[in-house]
C-alpha positions as CSV (number, residue, x, y, z in Angstrom):
1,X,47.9,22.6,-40.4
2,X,47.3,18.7,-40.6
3,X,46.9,18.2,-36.9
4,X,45.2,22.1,-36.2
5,X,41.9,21.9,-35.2
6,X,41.1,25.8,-36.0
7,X,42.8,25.4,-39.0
8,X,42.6,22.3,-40.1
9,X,44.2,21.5,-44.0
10,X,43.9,25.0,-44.4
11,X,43.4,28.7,-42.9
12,X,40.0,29.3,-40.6
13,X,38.8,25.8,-41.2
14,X,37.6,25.0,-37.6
15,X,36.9,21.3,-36.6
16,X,33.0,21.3,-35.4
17,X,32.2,19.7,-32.3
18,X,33.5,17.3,-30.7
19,X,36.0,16.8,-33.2
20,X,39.8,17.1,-33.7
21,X,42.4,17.2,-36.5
22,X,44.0,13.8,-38.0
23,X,46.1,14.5,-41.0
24,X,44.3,17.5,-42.3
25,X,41.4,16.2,-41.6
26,X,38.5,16.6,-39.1
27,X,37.5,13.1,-37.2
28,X,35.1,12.4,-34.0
29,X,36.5,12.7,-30.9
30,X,36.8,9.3,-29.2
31,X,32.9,7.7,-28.0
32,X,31.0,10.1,-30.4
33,X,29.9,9.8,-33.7
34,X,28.3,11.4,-36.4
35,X,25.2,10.1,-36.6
36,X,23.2,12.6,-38.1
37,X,25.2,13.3,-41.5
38,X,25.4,16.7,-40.7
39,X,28.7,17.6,-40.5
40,X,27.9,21.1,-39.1
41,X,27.1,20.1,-36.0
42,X,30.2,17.5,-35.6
43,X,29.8,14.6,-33.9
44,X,27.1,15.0,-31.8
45,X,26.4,11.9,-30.5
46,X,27.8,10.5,-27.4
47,X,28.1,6.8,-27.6
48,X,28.3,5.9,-23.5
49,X,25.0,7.9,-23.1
50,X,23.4,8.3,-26.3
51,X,19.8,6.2,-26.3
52,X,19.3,6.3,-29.8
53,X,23.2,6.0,-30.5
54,X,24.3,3.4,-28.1
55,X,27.6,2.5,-28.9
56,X,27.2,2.8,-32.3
57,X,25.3,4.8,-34.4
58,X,21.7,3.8,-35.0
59,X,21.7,1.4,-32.2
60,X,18.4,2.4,-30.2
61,X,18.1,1.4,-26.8
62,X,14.1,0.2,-27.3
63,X,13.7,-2.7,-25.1
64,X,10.9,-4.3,-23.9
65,X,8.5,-4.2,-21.1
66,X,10.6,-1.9,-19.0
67,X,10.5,1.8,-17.7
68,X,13.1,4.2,-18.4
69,X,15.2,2.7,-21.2
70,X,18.7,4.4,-20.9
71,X,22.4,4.1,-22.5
72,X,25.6,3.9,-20.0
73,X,28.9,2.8,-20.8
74,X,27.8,1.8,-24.9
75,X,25.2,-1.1,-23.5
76,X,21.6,-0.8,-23.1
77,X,20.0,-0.7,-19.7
78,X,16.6,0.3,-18.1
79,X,15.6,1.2,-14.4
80,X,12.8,-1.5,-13.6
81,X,10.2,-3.8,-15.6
82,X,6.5,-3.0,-15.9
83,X,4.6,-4.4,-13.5
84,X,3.4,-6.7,-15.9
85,X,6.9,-8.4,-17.1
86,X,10.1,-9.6,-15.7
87,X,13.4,-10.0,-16.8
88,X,13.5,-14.4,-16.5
89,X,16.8,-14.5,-18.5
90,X,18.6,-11.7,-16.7
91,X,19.9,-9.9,-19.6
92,X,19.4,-6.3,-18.9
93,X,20.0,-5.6,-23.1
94,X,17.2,-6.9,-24.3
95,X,14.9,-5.6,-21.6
96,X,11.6,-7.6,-19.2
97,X,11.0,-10.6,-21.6
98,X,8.4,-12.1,-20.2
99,X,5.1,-12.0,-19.3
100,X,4.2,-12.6,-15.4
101,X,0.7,-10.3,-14.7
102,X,-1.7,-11.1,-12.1
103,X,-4.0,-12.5,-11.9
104,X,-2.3,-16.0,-10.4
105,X,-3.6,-19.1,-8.8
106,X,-1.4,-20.6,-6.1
107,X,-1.7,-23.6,-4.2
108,X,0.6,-26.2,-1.4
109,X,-2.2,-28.5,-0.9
110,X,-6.0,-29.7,-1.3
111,X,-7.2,-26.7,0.6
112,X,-5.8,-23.1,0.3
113,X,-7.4,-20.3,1.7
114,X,-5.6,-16.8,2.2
115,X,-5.6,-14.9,4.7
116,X,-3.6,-11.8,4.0
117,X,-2.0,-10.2,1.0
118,X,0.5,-7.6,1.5
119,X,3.3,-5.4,0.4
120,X,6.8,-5.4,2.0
121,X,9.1,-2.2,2.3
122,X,11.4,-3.7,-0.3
123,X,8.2,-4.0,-2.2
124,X,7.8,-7.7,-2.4
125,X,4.5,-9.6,-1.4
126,X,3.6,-11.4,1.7
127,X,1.0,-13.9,0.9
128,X,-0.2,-15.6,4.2
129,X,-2.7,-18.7,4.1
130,X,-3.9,-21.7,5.3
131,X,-3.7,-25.0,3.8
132,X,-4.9,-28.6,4.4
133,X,-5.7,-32.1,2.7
134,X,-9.3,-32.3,3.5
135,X,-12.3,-30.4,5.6
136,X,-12.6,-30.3,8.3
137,X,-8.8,-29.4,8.6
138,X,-7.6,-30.7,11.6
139,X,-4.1,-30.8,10.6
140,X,-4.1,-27.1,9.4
141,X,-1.0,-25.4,8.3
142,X,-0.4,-21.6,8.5
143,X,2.1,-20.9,5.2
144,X,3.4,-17.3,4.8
145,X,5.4,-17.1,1.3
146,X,7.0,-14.1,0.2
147,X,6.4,-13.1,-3.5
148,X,8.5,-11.0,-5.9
149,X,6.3,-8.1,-7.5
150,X,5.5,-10.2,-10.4
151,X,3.8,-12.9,-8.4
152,X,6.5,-15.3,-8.5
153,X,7.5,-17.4,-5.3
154,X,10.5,-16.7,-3.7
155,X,10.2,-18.8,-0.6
156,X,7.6,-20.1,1.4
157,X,7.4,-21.2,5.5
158,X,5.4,-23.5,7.0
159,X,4.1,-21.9,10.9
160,X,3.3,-24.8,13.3
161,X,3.7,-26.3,16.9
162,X,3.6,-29.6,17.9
163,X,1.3,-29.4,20.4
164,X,-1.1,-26.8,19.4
165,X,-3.2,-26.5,16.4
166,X,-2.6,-23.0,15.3
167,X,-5.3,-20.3,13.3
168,X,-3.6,-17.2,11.8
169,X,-6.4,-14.3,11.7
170,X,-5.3,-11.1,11.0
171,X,-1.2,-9.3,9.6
172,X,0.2,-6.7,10.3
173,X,3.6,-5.3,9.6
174,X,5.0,-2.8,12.1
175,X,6.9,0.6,11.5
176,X,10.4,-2.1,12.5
177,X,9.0,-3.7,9.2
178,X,8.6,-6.9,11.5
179,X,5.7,-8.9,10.3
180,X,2.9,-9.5,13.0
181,X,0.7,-12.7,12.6
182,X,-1.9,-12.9,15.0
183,X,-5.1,-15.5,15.9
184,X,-5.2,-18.3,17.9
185,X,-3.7,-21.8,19.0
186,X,-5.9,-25.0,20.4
187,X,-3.8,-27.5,22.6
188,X,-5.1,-31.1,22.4
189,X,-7.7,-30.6,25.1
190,X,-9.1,-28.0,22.7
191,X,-8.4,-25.3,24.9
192,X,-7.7,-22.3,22.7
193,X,-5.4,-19.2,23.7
194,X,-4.6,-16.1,21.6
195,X,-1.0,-16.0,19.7
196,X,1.1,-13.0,18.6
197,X,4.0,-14.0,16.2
198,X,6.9,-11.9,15.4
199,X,8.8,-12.4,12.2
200,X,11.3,-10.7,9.7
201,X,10.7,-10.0,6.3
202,X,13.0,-13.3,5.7
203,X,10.4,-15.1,7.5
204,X,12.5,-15.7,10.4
205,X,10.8,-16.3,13.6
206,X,12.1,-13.4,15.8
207,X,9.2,-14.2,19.1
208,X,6.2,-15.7,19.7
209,X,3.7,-14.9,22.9
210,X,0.4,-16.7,24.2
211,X,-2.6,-14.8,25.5
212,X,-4.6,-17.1,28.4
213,X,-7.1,-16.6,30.9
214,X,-9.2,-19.0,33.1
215,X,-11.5,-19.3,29.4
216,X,-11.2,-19.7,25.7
217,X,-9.1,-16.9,24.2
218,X,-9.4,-16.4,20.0
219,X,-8.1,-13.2,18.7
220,X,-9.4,-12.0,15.5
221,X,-7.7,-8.3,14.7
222,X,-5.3,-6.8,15.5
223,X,-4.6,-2.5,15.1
224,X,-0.7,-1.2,15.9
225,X,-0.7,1.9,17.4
226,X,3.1,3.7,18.3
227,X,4.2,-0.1,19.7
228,X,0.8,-1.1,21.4
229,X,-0.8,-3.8,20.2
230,X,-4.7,-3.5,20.5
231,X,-6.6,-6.8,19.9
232,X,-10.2,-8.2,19.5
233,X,-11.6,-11.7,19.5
234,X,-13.9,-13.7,21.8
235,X,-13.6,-14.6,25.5
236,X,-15.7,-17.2,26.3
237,X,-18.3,-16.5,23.5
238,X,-18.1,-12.1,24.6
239,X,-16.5,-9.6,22.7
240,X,-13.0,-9.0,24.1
241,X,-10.5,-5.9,23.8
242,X,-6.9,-5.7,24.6
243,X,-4.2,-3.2,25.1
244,X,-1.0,-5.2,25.1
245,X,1.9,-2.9,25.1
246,X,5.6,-3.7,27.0
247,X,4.6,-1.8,30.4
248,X,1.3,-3.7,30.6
249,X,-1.9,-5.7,29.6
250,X,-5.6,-4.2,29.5
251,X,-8.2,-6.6,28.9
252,X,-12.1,-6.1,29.4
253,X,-14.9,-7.8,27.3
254,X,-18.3,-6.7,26.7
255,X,-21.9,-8.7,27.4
256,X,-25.3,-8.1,26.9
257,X,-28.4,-10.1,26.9
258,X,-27.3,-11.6,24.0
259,X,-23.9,-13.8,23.0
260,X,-21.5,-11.6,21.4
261,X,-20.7,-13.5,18.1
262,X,-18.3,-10.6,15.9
263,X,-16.4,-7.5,16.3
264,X,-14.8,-5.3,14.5
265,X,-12.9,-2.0,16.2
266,X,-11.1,1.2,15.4
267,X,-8.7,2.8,17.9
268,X,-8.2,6.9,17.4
269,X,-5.9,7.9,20.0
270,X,-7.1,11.4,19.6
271,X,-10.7,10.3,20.6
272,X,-10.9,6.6,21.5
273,X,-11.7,3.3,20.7
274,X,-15.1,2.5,18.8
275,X,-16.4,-1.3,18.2
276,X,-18.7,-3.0,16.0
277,X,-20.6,-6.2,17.2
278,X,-23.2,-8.1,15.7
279,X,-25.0,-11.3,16.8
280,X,-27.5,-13.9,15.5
281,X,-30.1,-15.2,18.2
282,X,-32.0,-17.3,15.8
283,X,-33.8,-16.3,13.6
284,X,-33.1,-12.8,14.5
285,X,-30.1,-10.4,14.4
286,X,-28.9,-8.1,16.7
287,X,-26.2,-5.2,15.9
288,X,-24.1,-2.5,18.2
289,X,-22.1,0.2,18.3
290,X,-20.4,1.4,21.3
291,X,-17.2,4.1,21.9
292,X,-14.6,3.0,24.8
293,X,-12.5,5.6,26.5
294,X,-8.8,5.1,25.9
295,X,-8.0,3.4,28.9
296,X,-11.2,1.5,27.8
297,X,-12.2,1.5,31.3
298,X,-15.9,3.4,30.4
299,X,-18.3,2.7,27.3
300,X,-19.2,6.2,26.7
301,X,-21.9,5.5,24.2
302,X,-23.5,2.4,23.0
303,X,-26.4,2.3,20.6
304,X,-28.4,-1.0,19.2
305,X,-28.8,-0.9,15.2
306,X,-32.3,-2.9,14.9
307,X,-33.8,-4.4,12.4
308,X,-32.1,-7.2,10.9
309,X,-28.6,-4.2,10.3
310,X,-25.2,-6.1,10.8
311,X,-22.6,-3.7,11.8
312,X,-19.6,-4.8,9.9
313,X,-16.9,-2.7,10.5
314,X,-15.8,1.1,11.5
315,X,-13.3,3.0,9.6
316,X,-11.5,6.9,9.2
317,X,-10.0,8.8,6.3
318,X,-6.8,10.6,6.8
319,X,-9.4,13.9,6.4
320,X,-10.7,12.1,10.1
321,X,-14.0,11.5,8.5
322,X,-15.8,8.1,10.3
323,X,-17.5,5.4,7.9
324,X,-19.6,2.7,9.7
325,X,-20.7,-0.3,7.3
326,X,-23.3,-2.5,7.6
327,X,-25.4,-5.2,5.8
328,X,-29.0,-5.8,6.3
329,X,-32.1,-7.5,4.4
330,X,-34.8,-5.2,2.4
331,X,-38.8,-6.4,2.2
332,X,-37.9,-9.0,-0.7
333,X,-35.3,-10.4,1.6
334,X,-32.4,-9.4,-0.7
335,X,-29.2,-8.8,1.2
336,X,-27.7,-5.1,0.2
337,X,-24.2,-2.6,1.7
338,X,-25.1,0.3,3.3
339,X,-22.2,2.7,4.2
340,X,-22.7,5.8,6.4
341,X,-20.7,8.3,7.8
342,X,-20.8,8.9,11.7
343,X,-20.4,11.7,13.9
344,X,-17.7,10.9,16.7
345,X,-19.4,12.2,19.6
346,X,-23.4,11.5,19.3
347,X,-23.6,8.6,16.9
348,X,-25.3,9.8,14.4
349,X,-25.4,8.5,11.1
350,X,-25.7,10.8,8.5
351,X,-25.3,10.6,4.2
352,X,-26.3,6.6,4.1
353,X,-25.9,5.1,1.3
354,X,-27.7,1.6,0.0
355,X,-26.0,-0.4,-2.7
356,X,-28.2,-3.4,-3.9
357,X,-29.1,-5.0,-7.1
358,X,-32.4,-6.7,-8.0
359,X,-32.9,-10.2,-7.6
360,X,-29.3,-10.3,-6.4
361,X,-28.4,-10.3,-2.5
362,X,-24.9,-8.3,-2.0
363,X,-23.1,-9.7,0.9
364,X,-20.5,-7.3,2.7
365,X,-16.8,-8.4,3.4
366,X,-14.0,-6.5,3.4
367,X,-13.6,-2.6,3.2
368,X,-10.5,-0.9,2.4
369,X,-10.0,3.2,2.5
370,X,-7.3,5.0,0.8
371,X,-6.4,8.4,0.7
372,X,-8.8,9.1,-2.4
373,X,-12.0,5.8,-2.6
374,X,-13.5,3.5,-0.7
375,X,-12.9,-0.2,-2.0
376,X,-15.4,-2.8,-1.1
377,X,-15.1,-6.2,-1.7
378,X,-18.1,-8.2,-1.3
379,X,-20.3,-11.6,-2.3
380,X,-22.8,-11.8,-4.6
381,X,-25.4,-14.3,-4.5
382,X,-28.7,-15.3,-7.0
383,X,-31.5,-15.6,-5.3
384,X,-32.3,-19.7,-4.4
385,X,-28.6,-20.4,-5.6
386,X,-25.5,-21.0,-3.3
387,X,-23.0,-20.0,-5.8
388,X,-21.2,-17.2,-5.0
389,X,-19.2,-14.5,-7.3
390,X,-16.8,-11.4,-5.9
391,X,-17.8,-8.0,-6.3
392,X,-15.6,-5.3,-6.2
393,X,-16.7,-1.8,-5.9
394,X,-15.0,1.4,-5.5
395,X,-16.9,4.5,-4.3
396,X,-15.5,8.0,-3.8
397,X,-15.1,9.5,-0.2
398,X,-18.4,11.2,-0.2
399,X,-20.2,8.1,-0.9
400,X,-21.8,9.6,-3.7
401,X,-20.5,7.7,-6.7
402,X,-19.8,4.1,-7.9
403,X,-16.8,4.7,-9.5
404,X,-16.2,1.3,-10.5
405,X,-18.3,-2.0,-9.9
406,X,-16.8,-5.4,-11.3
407,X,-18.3,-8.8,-11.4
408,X,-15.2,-11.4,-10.8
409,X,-16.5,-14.5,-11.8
410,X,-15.1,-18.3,-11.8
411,X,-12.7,-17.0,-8.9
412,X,-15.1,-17.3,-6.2
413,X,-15.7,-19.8,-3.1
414,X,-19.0,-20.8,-1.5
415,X,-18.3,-19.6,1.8
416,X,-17.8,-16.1,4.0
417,X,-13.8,-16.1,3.4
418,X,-11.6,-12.9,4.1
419,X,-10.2,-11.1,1.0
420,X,-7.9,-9.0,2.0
421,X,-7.1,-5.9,-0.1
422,X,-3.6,-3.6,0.3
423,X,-2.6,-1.2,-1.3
424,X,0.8,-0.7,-3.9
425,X,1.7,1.6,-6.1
426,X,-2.0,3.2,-7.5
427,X,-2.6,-0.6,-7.3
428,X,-4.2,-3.5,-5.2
429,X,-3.9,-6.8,-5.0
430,X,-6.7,-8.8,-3.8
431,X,-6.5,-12.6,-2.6
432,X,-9.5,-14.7,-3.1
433,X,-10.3,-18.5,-3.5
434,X,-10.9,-19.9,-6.2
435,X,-14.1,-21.8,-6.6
436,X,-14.0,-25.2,-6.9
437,X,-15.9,-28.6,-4.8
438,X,-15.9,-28.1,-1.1
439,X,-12.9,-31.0,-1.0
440,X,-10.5,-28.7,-3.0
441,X,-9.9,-24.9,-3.5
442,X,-7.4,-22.6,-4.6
443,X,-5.9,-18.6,-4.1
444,X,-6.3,-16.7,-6.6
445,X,-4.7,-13.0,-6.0
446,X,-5.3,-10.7,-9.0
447,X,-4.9,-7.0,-9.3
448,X,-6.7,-3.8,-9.5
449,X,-5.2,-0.8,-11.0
450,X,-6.0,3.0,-10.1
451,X,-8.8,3.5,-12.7
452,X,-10.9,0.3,-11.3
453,X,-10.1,-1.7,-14.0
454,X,-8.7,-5.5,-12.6
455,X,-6.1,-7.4,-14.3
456,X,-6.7,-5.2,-17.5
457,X,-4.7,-7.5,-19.9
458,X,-7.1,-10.0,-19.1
459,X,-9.5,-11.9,-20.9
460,X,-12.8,-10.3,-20.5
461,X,-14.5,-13.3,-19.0
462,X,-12.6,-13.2,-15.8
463,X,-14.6,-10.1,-14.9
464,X,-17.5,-7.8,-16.2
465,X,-19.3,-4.8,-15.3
466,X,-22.2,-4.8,-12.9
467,X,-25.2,-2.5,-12.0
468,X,-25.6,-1.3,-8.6
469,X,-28.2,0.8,-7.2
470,X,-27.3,3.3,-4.9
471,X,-29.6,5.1,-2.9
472,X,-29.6,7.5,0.4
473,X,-32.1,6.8,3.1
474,X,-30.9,8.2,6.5
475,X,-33.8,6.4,8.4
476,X,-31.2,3.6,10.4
477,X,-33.6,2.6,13.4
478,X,-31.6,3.3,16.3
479,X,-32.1,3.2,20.0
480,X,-29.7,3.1,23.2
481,X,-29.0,0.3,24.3
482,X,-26.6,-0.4,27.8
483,X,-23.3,-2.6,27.1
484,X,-21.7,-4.1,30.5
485,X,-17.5,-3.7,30.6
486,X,-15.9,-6.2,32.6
487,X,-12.1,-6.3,32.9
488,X,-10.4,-9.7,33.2
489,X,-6.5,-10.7,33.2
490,X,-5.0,-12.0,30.4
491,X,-1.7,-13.7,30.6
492,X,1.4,-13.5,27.8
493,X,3.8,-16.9,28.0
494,X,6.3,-17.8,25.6
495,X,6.1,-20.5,22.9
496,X,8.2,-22.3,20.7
497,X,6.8,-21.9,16.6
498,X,9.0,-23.6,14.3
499,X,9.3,-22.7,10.9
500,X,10.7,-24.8,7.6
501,X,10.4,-24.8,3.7
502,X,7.5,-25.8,2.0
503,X,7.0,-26.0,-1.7
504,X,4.1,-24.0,-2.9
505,X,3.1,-23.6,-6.9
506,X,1.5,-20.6,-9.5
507,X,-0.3,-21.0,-12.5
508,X,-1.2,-18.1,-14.6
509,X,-4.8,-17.8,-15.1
510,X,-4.2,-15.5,-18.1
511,X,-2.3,-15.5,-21.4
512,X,0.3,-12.8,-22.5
513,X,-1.4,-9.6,-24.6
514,X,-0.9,-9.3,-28.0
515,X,2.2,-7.2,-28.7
């Protein structure tokens, strides 16, 4: 009986679970213990696996910062850090030590702006920008950098050719997850020519193509469509569009009686290809919107916005509905965001919304749409004052509510720079510059989590809440308006764009919460 484990010492005395009989009496099996005292229910903890028994009894797997603490093989161990931590001295046992939240200021040289901030398939960041020692910057440098998802540099790359100076406007990354840089390159004569760059997500320079024609080229977006490539800029002061795609090129611009000076587009290749332009003949400003077929061979309607509207930029929800927004001026001469929705077929705008603020002009600049609100990021500017302060806002889809409206201050730069938004996670992260004299700025990218709220474990001074008037008023004056299409060729030539290391550095703006 001193090794029987149903009758161990003496008859019908069972060993509980996960036990067995030594010597008459019953002991855990080997990697459980009883941790509970309770010798009814044996030894029921299992050592390898055991979160609150971990090895040992009482030894709690309760580490810090992380998500999903769990217990294998005796040791502690968790599945990733919270977005707001990171694990600096690699041991996995004591969990995501340190602090490492947005928001972050990063900087190469005097002048940093960004251009684009985005997240990669293995969810790291691409910050691209453009750097320099003084204004103007004729010895620009494009930098693309790829972050980890704390913010931290991993590496950085220089973008440059000897013999032309080179712009990077608009990023996109491809369904090959190749990153697609895209803008424009001056040669010495100051001739300028578009520029499409392919790279990997190492930042290796897989190809790079020039766009020429017998005048200046600058392209300005770029929209990937199942391997096409369809670009906008400026040929020779018009509005351009291009279909660039590995069986051909399709270029036409667009004139009027006035200088085209902006676009914006959005290709549906269910329906077509509609364009925003927008134009100052001083002192007054003129605004369009026109639908191209897909072959964009025939403007099938074009309509003049008048005035004083801008027409900033077109966008669609995955439920197809069209947004058009726009900026314009009201009696007192304060700036204000109108959004409306659009019917694809007549142009019609319908359910317009105004957001303004007293005293305060609100200068449009980037839109982003996800699935569920409409982010706006925009500038904000007192009235006789050129000081300039972020405002983001986030409406619903209807454009009926302001969900959230917050004032970024101190992180803002006095002039009309793209901040880009993307999306990650129920997250974004948003690159601005930082204000500072006109001889020095630097990024600052903070984020903004799915309840509105930026960089929550922030001091409250970074941002604060901010009233915003929203009203309907369907009355846009509208009137047809004929828009000329002209095709023209446009030439693709190989370049040489070399790429090397450059050291880039990140401050933290904010201090760790209070545990």
């Amino acid at each position: 009986m001193s090794n029987n484990d149903s009758h161990c010492g003496r008859c019908n005395n069972p060993c509980p679970y996960r036990t067995h009989c030594v010597n008459s009496k019953c002991v855990c099996d080997e990697g459980f213990g009883d941790c509970d005292g309770n010798a009814n229910n044996g030894c029921e903890a299992a050592f390898n696996t055991d979160k609150d028994n971990c090895g040992e009894c009482g030894k709690k797997c309760e580490l810090q910062n992380v998500k999903n603490a769990f217990c294998k093989d005796k040791s502690c161990d968790y599945n990733e850090c919270l977005i707001e931590y990171t694990d600096a001295d690699k041991d996995r046992t004591n969990g995501c030590e340190t602090w490492s939240y947005f928001p972050k200021v990063y900087y190469y040289k005097n002048i940093n702006l960004p251009i684009s901030v985005k997240q990669l398939s293995n969810g790291n960041i691409l910050l691209v920008a453009i750097i320099g020692d003084s204004i103007p910057m004729e010895s620009i440098i494009n930098v693309v950098s790829i972050l980890d998802r704390n913010g931290e540099i991993l590496f950085s790359r220089k973008i440059f050719n000897d013999d032309y100076l080179i712009f990077i406007n608009d990023v996109e990354i491809d369904s090959n997850k190749k990153i697609i840089l895209s803008g424009f390159a001056r040669d010495k004569q100051r001739k300028y020519r578009g520029i499409i760059i392919h790279m990997s997500e190492a930042l290796d320079i897989i190809t790079a193509k020039l766009y020429e024609s017998d005048g200046d080229i600058k392209i300005n977006n770029m929209q990937i469509v199942e391997g096409s490539y369809y670009i906008d800029g400026s040929y020779n002061s018009n509005l351009f569009i291009s279909e660039i795609s590995p069986e051909k090129i399709s270029s036409v611009y667009l004139s009027y009686n006035y200088s085209s000076f902006s676009g914006n587009f959005l290709y549906l290749k269910d329906d077509g290809l509609y364009i925003t332009l927008f134009t100052y003949t001083m002192p007054t400003q003129y605004s369009f919107i026109a639908k191209l077929s897909n072959s964009l061979d025939n403007i099938l309607y074009s309509k003049e916005i008048t005035n004083g509207y801008s027409a900033q930029s077109i966008f669609r929800n995955k439920s197809g509905k069209l947004y058009i927004e726009f900026g314009g001026k009201g009696q007192d001469n304060t700036s204000f965001i109108s959004i409306a929705n659009i019917t694809q077929n007549a142009f019609v705008l319908t359910n317009r919304k105004i957001l303004s603020k007293d005293g305060k002009g609100i200068i449009p600049n980037f839109t982003n749409i996800s699935d569920t609100y409409i982010d706006l990021l925009s500038f904000v500017i007192e009235k006789g004052s050129y000081v300039y302060n972020n405002l983001f806002i986030r409406l619903d889809q209807d454009i009926n509510k302001v969900i959230s409206k917050k004032l970024v201050s101190n992180l803002a730069f006095s002039s009309s720079i793209m901040c880009p938004i993307d999306y990650s996670g129920g997250s974004i992260l948003v690159g601005v510059p930082s204000e500072t004299d006109t001889n020095s700025s630097k990024i600052v990218i903070y984020s903004i989590n799915s309840n509105g709220e930026i960089s929550a474990n922030c001091p409250q001074d970074i941002y604060s809440e901010y009233d915003i008037d929203i009203q309907t008023d369907n009355n846009v004056p509208m009137r047809d308006y004929t828009i000329s299409l002209h095709p023209f060729i446009l030439n693709e030539n190989d370049i040489n764009i070399y790429n090397s290391s450059i050291d880039g550095n990140v401050d933290k703006i904010c201090s760790p919460p209070d545990n």
